[in-house]
Structures are given as C-alpha cells and as structure tokens.
C-alpha positions in Angstrom: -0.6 12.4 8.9 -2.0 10.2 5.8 -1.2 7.5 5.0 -1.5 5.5 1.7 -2.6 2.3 0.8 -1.8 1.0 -2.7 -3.2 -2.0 -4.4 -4.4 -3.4 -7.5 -6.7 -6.5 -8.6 -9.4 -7.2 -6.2 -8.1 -4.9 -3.5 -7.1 -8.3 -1.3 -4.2 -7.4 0.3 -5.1 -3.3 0.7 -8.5 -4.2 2.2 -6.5 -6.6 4.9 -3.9 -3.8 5.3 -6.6 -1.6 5.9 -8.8 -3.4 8.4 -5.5 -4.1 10.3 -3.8 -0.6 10.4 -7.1 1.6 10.8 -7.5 0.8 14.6 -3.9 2.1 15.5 -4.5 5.1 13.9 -4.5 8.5 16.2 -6.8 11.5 15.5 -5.5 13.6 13.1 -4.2 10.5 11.1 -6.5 8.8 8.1 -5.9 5.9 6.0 -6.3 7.0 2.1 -7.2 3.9 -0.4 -5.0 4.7 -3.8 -6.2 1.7 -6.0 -5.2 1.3 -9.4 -8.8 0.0 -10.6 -12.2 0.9 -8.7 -12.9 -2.7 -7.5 -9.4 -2.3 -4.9 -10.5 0.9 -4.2 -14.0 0.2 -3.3 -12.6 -2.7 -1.6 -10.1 -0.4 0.8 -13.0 2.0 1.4 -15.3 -0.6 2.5 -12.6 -2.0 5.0 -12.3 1.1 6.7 -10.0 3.4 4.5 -11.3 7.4 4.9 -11.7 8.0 1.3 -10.5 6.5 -2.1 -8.9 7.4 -5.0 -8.4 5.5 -8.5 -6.0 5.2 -10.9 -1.9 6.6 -12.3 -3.1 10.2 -12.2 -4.6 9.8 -8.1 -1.3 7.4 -7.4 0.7 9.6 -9.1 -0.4 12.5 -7.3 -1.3 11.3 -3.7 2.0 9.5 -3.6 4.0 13.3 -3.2 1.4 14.1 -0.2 1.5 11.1 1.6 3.3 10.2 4.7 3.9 6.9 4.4 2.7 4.5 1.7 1.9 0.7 2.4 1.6 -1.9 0.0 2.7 -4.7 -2.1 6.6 -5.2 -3.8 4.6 -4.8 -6.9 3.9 -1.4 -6.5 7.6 -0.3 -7.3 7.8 -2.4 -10.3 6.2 -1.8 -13.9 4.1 -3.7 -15.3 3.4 -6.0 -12.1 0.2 -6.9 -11.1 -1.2 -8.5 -14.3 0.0 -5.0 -16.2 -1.7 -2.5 -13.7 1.2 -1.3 -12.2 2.2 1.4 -14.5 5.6 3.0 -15.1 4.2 6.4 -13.9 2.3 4.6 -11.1 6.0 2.9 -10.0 7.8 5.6 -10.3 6.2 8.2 -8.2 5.8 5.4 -5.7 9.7 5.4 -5.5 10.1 8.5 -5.8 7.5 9.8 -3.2 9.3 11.1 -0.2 6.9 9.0 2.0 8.4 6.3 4.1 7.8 3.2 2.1 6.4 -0.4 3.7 6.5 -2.8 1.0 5.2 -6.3 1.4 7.7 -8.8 0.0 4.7 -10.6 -2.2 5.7 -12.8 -5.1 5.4 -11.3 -8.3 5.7 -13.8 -11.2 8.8 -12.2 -12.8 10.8 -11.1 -10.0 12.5 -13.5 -6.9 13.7 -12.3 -4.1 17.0 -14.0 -2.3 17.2 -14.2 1.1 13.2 -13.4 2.2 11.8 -16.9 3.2 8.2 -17.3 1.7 5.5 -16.2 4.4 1.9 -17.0 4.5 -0.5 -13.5 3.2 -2.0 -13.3 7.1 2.0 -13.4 8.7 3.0 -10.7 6.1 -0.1 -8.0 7.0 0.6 -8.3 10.9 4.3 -7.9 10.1 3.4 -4.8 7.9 0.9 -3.6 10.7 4.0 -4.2 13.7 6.3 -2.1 11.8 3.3 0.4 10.8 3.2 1.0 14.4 7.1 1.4 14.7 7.5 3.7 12.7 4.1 5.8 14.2 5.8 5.8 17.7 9.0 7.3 15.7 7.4 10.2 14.6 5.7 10.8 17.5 
C-alpha cells in the first residue's frame, strides 16, 4: 500500500503528517512525499517519508497509484497555497481513486461552515486517528 503525502511551502504540515503516520505503518506499506516545490519534499523525506517526488507532473502522476493521499484542503483547490496548487495538481488529486484525508486548514479565499477552527497539532492527530481507521478497514 502507498500512501501519499501532499504539501506545498515549507513542507510544515506534510513533514508533521509524516513523522506521525510513519510509525503505524505495516511492512509492505511506505509513506511517499509528493511536494509541489523541493523544500516540502525534502522536508517529508527528512521526517521519515520513503522517497520523494516534486512537482504537477510527480503529483499528477503519483496521485492515480496511490492508495490513499493525505494532506491539506488546499490540495483540491487551484491556485491555493500562495499559487502552487495547480489546476492539474487539484484535479488529479480529486480525481485520483485513492481515499482522500484532507485537513480542513484555512485557505485565505475559501471558509468552511460548520468545521470549528482547530489548533495545527489537534488537526495532524485527528488525521493520524482516522489514518489508522481506515488501515484497519482494509485490512
């Protein structure tokens, strides 16, 4: 199983996502760091990812082979994440057939109704709790 971590910028929230969901990973199972610059990449790989890949073509690519891909909202939406979050890079996130785990960060643009503000740190463990639901699913 692979799984696919997606983040832009400084590789913040990927590298946290990273370091929290590599130690319930089983054998057969790696964590692959899709960043859409080489600083979040480099970030993901130093926190434990099993290799890396940069930029819309490796996103574009990795996101039909992955099982599951974990990551901000911004992921899905164009133009998000200062611009880095292309319209390719979005729309093969959404269309991937991996289950999706987005984290509900705020994007400057967009507001979501209904989702209560949550600190970073509360946001990775929820990610990493239903990580590990859906692991014992497809086991």
């Amino acid at each position: 199983m692979l799984i696919g971590v997606i983040d832009g910028l400084g590789g913040g929230i990927g590298s946290q996502l990273v370091a929290q969901l590599r130690g319930d990973l089983r054998p057969g199972e790696e964590i692959i760091a899709l960043g859409t610059n080489s600083a979040a990449t480099a970030a993901m790989v130093k926190a434990g990812a099993a290799r890396g890949a940069t930029g819309e073509n490796a996103i574009r690519i990795m996101a039909q082979r992955v099982d599951i891909i974990i990551g901000p909202l911004g992921i899905i939406i164009p133009n998000a994440m200062m611009g880095e979050i292309t319209a390719v890079m979005a729309e093969a996130v959404v269309t991937s057939p991996a289950k999706k785990l987005l984290l509900p960060v705020a994007q400057p643009h967009v507001e979501l109704v209904g989702i209560p503000a949550q600190p970073l740190g509360s946001l990775i463990k929820a990610a990493a709790e239903q990580f590990k639901a859906v692991m014992r699913n497809e086991s």
